[in-house]
N, C-alpha and C positions, 0 to 999 in steps of 0.2 A: 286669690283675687280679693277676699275682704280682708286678710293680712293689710295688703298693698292698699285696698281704699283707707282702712284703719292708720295705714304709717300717712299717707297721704293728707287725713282730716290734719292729723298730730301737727305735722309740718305746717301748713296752714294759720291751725290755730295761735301756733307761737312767733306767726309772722314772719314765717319764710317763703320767700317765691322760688325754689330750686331745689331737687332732692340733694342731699348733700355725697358727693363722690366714693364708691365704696372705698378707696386706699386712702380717703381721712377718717373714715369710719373703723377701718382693720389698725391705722396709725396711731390715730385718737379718738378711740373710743366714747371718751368722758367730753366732746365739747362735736359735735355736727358744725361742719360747714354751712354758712347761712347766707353768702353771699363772694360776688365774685374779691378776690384780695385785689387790692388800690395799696398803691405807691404806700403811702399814710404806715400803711400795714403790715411792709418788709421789715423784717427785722434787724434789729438797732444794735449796736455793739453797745456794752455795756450790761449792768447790774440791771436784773427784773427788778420791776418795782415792786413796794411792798405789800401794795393794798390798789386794789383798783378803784376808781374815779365813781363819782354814784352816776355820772353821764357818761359811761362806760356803754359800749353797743355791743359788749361780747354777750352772746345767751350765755347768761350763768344759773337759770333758775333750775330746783328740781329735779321738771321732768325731762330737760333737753338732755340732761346729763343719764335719767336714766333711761327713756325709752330706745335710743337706739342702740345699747346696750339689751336691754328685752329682745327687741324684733330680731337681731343678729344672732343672739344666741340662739333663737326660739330656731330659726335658718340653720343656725348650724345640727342644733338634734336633727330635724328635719331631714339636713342632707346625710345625717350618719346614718340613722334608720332607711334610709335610701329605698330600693324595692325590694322591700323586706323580705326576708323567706323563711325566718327564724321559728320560725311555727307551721304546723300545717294549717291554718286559716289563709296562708298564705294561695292555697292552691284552689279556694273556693272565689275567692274576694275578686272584685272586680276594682274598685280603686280602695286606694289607704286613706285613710279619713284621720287627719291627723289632728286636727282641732282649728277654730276660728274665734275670731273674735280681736278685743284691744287688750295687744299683748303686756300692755301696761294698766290692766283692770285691776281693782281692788279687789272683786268680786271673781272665781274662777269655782266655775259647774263641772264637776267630774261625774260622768253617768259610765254606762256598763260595755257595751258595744255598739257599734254601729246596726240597723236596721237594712231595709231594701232599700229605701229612700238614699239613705246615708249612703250606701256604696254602690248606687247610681250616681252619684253627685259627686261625692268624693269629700262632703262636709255631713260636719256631726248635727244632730238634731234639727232635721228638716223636715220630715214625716211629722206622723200623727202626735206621737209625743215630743217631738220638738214645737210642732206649732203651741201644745199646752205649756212648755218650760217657756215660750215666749209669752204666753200672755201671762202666766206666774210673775215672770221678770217685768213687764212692762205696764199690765191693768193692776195686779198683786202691789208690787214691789216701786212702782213709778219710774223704771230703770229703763234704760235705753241698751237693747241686749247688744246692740253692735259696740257700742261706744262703753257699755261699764261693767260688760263680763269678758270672761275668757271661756270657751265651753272645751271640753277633750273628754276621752275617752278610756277607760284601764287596755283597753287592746284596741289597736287601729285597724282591725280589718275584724268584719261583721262575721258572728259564728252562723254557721248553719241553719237554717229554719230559727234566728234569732231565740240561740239557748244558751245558757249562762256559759261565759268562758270558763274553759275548764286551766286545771290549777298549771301546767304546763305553757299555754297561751297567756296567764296572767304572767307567769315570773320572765317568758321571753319581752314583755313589753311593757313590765314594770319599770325599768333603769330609764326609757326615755321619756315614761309620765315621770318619775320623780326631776328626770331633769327641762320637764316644759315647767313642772313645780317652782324650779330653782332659779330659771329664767323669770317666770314673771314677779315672781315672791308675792301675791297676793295678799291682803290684810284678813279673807276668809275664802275657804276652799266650803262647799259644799258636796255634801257625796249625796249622790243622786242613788237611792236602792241599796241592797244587802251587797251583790258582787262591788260595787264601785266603794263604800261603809267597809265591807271585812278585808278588801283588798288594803287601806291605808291603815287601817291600822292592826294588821296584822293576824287576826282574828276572825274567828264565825261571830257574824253579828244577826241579830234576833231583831232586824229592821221595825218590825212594828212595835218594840219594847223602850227600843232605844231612839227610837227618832225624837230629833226636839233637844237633842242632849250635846254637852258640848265636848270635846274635845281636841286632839292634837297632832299635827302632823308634818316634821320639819319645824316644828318651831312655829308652823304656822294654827291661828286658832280653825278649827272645824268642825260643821254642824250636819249630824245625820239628818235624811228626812226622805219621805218615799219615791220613788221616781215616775215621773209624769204618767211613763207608761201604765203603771199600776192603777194612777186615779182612774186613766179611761175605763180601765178593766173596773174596778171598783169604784165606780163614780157616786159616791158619798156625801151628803152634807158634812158627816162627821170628820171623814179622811182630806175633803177642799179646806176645812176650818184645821186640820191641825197642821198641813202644810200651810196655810197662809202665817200660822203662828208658829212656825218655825220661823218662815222669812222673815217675822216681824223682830226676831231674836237677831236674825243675821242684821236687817235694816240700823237696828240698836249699835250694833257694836260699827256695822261700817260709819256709822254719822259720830260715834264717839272719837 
């Protein structure tokens, strides 16, 4: 549902009144239908022109061209990972929590698993530490967590009594985080904690040594820092100032 409110603001925004038909979107991926075709708009025998008109009304900006290239693909992982069972998490979980948010954010939160909250719902960070990633995102960051993150998860279905996935459950549900990754291409990914940190990049990571530091994943740039869950447990002047100075590294580079 916030997929769909998310595709729906997009449409909107760029001054469309109609969602545009999936078999132009499976057809032509690179241009959404924006409106119903008129006479004007059949096609003309003869040479395409070279250069279009600047009173041209076709959407050419952008993000027409990429977001529903985003949201489609983001559909298509979705329905490959289907009702998963590739794991035994499988056999505890109550829904798969696949991830939310605008699948054409700059900004994309990758944390550890889902909670109780989360697989009652069937969305990521709803609970206790999602309401703190939100106000991180929106008091912290001035960010609008609907409209300018993307959030998911290293495994889609919540481990047991919420305990670290183990190394089985991460490599079955790695191949469709790398590819919500590759869907939305992100300007910066955020690893939310050590499992969601050691999980990208490949490694045991020493979360409290390393956070605040940058790195790399896909080509894409990314910043460790602790996961919300932690602050509650640990609720610190020390540990709320070094995550805010992290965000303030991420804030840096997304306005760059």
């Amino acid at each position: 549902m916030r997929q769909l409110k998310d595709y729906l603001v997009f449409l909107k925004d760029q001054g469309m009144d109609r969602v545009p038909l999936l078999e132009a979107l499976e057809t032509t991926p690179r241009v959404p239908t924006v409106a119903p075709v008129r006479a004007a708009a059949q096609p003309v025998p003869g040479p395409a022109p070279e250069s279009t008109s600047p009173t041209s009304t076709t959407p050419a900006t952008a993000n027409t061209m990429i977001q529903p290239d985003a949201m489609s693909r983001l559909t298509e992982v979705r329905n490959e990972l289907g009702e998963c069972t590739r794991c035994k998490l499988s056999e505890t979980r109550t829904n798969i929590v696949f991830g939310s948010g605008n699948p054409n954010a700059k900004l994309l939160f990758i944390g550890e698993g889902p909670g109780a909250d989360e697989d009652a719902q069937g969305l990521p960070f709803v609970g206790r530490a999602g309401k703190k990633l939100t106000e991180i995102i929106e008091k912290g960051m001035k960010l609008d967590r609907e409209k300018d993150t993307y959030i998911c998860n290293i495994v889609k279905c919540r481990p047991p009594g919420n305990r670290d996935p183990e190394i089985d459950e991460i490599t079955a549900c790695k191949p469709f985080l790398i590819e919500q990754v590759r869907a939305i291409r992100p300007k910066v990914i955020v690893a939310l904690g050590k499992p969601a940190a050691s999980t990208l990049l490949g490694r045991s990571v020493a979360i409290t040594k390393e956070r605040g530091s940058w790195h790399e994943f896909d080509g894409i740039k990314l910043m460790l820092t602790f996961h919300p869950a932690y602050l509650l447990r640990f609720y610190t002047l020390e540990n709320r100032k070094a995550v805010m100075e992290d965000m303030q590294k991420v804030l840096e580079v997304l306005n760059s």
